[in-house]
mmJSON file of the N, C-alpha and C atoms, coordinates in Angstrom:
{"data_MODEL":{"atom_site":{
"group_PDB":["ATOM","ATOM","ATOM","ATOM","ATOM","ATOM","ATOM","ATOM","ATOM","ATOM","ATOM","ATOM","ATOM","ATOM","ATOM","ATOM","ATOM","ATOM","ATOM","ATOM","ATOM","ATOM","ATOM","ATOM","ATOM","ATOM","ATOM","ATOM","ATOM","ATOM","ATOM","ATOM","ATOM","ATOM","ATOM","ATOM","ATOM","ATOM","ATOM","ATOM","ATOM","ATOM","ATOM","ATOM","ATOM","ATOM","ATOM","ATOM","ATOM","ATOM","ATOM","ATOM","ATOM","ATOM","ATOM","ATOM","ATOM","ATOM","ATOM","ATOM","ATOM","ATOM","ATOM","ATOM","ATOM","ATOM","ATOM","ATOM","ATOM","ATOM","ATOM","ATOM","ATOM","ATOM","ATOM","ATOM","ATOM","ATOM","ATOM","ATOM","ATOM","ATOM","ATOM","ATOM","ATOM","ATOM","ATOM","ATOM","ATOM","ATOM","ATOM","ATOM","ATOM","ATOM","ATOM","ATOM","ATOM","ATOM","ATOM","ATOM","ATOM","ATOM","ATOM","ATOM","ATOM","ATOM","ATOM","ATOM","ATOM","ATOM","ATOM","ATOM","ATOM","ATOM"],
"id":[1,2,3,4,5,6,7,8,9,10,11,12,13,14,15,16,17,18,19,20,21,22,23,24,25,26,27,28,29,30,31,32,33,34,35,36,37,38,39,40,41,42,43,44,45,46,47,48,49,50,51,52,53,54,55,56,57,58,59,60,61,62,63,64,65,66,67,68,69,70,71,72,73,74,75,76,77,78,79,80,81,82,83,84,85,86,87,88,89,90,91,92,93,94,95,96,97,98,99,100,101,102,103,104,105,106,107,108,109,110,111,112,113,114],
"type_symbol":["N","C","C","N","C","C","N","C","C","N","C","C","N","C","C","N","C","C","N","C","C","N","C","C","N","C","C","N","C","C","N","C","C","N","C","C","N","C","C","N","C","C","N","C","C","N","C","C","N","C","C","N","C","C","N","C","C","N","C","C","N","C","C","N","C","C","N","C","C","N","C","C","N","C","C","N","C","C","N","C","C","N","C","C","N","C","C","N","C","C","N","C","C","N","C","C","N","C","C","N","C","C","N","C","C","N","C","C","N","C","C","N","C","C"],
"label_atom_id":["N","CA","C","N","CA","C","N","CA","C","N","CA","C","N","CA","C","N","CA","C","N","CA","C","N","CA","C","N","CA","C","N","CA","C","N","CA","C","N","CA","C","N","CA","C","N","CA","C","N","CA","C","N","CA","C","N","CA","C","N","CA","C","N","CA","C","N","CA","C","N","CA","C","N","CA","C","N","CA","C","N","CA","C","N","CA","C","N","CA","C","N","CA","C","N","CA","C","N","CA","C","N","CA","C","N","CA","C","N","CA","C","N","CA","C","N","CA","C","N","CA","C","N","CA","C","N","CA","C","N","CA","C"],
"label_alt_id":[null,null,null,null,null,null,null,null,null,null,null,null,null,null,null,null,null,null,null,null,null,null,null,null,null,null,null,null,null,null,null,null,null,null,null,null,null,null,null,null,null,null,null,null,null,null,null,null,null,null,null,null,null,null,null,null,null,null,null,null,null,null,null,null,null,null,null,null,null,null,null,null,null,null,null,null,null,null,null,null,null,null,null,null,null,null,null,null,null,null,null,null,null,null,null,null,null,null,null,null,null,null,null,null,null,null,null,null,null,null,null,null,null,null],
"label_comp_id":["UNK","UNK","UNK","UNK","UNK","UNK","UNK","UNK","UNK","UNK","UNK","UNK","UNK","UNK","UNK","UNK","UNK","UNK","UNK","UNK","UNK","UNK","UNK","UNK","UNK","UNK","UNK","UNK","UNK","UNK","UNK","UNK","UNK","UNK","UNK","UNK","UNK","UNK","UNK","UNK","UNK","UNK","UNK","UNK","UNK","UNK","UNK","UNK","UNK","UNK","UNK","UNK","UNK","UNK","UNK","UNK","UNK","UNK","UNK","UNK","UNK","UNK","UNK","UNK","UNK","UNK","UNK","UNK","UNK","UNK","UNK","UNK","UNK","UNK","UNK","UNK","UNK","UNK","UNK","UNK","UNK","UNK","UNK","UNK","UNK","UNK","UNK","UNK","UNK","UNK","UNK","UNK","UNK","UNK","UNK","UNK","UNK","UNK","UNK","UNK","UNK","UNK","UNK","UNK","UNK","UNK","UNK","UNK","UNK","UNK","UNK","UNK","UNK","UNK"],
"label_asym_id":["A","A","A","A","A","A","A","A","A","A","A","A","A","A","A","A","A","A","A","A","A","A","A","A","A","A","A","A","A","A","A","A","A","A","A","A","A","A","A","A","A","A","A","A","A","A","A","A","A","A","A","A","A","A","A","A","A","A","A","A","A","A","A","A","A","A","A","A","A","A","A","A","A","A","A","A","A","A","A","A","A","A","A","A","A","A","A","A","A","A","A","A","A","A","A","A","A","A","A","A","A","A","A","A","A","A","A","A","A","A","A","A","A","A"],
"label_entity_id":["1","1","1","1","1","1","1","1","1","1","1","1","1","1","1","1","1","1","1","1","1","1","1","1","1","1","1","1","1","1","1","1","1","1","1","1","1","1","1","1","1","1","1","1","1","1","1","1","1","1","1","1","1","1","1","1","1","1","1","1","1","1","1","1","1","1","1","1","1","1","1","1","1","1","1","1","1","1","1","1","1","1","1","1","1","1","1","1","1","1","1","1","1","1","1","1","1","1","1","1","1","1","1","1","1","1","1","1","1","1","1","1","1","1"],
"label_seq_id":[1,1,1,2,2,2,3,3,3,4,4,4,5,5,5,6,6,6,7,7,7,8,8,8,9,9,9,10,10,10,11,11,11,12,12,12,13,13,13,14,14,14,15,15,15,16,16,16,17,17,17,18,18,18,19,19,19,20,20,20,21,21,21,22,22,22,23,23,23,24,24,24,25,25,25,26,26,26,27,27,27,28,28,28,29,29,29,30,30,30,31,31,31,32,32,32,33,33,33,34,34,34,35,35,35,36,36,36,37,37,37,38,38,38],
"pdbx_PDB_ins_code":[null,null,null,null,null,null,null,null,null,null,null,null,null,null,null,null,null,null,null,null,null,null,null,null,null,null,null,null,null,null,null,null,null,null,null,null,null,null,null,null,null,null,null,null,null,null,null,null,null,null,null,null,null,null,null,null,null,null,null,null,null,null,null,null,null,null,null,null,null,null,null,null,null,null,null,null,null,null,null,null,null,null,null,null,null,null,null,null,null,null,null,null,null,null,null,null,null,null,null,null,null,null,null,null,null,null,null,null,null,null,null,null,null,null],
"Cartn_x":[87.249,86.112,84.944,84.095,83.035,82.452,81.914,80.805,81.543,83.057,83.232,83.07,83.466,83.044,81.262,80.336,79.255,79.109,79.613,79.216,79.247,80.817,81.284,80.425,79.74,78.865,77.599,77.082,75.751,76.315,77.541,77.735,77.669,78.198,78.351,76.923,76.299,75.085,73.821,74.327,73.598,74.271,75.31,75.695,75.268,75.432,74.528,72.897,72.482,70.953,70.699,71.622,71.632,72.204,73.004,73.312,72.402,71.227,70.243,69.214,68.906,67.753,68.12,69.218,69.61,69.809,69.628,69.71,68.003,67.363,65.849,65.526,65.953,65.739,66.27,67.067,67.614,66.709,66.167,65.722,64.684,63.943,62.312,62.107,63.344,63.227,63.783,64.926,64.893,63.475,62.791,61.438,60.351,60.321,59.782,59.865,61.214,61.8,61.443,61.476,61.353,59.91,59.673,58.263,57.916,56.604,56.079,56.036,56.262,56.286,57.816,58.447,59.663,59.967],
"Cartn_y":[-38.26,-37.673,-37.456,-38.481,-38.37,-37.108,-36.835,-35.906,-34.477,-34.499,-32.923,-32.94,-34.521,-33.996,-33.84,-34.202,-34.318,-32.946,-31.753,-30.534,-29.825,-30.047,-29.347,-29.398,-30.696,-30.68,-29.99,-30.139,-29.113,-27.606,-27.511,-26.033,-25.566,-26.499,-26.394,-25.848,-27.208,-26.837,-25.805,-25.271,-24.146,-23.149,-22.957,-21.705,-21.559,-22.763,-22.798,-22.452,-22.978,-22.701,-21.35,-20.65,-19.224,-18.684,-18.662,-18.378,-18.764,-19.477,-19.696,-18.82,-18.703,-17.78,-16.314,-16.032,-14.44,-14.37,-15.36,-15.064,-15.438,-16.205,-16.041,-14.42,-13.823,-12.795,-11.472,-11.528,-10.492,-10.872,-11.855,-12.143,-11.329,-11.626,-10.861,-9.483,-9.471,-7.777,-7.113,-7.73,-7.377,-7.179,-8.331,-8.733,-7.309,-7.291,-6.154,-4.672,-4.657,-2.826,-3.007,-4.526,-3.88,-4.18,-3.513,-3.501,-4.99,-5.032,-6.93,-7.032,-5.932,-6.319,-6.867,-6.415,-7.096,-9.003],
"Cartn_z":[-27.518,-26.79,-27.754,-27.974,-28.923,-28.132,-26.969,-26.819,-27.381,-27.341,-27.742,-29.555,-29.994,-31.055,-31.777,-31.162,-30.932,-30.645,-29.697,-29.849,-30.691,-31.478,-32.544,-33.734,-34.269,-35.029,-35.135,-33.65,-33.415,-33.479,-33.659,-33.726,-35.115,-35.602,-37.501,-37.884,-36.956,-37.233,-37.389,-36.406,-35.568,-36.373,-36.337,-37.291,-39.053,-39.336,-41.048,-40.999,-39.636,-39.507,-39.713,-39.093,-38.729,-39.977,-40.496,-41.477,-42.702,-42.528,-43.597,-43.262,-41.896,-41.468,-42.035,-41.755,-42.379,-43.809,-44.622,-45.806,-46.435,-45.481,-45.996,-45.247,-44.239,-44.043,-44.655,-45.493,-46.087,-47.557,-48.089,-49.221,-48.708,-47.852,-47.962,-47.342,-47.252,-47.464,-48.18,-48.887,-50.536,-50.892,-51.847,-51.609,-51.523,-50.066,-49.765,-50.427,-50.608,-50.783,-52.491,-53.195,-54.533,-55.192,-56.335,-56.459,-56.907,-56.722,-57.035,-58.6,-59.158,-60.915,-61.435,-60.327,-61.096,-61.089],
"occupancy":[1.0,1.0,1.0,1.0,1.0,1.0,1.0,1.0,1.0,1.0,1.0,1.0,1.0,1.0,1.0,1.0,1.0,1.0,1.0,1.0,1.0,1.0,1.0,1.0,1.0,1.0,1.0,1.0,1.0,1.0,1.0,1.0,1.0,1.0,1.0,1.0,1.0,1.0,1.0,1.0,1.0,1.0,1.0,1.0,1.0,1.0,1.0,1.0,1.0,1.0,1.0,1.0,1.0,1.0,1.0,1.0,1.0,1.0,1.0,1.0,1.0,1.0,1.0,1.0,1.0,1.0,1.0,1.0,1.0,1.0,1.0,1.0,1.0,1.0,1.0,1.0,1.0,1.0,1.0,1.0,1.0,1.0,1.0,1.0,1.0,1.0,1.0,1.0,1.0,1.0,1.0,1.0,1.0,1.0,1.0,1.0,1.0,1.0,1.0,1.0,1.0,1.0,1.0,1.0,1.0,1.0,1.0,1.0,1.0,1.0,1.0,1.0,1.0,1.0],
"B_iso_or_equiv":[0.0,0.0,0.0,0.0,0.0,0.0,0.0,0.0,0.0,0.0,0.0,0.0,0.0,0.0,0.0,0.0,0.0,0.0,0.0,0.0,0.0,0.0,0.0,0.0,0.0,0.0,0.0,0.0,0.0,0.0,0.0,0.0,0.0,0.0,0.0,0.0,0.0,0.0,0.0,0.0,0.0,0.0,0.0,0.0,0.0,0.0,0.0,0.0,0.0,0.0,0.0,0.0,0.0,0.0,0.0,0.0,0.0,0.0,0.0,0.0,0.0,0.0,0.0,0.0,0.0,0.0,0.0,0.0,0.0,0.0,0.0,0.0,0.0,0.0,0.0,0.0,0.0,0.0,0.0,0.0,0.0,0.0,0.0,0.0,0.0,0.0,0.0,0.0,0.0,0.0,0.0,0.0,0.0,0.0,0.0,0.0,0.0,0.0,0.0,0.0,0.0,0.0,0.0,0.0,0.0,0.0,0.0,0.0,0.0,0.0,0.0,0.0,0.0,0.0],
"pdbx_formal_charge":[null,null,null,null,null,null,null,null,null,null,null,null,null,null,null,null,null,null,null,null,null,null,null,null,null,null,null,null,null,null,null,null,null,null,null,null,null,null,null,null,null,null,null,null,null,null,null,null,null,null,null,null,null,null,null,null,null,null,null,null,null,null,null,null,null,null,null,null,null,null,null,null,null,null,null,null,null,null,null,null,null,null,null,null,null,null,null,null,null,null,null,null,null,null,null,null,null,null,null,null,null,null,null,null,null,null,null,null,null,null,null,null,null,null],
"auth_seq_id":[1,1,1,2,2,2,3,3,3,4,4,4,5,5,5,6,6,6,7,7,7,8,8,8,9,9,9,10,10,10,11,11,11,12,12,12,13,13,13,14,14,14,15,15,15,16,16,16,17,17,17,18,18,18,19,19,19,20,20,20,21,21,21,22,22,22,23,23,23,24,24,24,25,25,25,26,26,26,27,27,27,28,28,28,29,29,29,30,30,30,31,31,31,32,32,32,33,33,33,34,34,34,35,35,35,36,36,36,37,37,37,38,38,38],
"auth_comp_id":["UNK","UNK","UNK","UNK","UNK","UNK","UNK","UNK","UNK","UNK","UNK","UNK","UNK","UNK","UNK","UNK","UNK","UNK","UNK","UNK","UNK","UNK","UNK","UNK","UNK","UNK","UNK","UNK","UNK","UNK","UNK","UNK","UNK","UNK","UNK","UNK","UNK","UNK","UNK","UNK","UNK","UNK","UNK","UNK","UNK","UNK","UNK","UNK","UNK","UNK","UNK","UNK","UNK","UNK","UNK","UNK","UNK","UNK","UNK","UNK","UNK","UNK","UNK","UNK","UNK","UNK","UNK","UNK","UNK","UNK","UNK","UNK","UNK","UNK","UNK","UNK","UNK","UNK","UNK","UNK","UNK","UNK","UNK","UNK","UNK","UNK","UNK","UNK","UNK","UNK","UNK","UNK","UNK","UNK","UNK","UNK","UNK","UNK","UNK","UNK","UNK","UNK","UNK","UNK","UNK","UNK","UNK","UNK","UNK","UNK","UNK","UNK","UNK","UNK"],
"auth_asym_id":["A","A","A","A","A","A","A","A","A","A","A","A","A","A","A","A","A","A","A","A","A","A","A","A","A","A","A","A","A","A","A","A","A","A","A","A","A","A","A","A","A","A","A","A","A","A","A","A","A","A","A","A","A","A","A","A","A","A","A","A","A","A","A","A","A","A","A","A","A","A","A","A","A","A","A","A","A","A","A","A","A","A","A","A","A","A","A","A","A","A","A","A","A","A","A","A","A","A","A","A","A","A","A","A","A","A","A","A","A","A","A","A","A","A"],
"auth_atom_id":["N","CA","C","N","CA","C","N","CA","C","N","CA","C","N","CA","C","N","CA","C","N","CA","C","N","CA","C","N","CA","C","N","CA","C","N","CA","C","N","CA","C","N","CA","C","N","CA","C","N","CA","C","N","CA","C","N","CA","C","N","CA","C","N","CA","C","N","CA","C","N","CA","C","N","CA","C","N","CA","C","N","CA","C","N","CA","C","N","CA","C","N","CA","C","N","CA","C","N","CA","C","N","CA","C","N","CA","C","N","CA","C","N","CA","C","N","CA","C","N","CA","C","N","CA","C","N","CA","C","N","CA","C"],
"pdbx_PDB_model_num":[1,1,1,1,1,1,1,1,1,1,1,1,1,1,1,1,1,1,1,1,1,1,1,1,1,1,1,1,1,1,1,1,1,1,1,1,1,1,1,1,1,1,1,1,1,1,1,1,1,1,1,1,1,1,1,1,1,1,1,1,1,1,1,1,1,1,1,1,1,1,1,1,1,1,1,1,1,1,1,1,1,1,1,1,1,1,1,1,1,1,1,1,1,1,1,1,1,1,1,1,1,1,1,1,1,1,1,1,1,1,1,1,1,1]
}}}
């Protein structure tokens, strides 16, 4: 069944996406909380 495995991939997918978005989002608010001289 190519199409189920065809979902499974967009899921891989979708979850690393997401899992990249929350780690550019936890970076810039690190970022944020510490001062810009460091």
């Amino acid at each position: 069944m190519p199409s189920l495995r065809h979902g499974l991939v967009l899921l891989q997918r979708s979850v690393r996406y997401a899992e990249r978005m929350q780690a550019d989002e936890l970076l810039h608010v690190v970022q944020e909380c510490m001062p810009s001289s460091l």
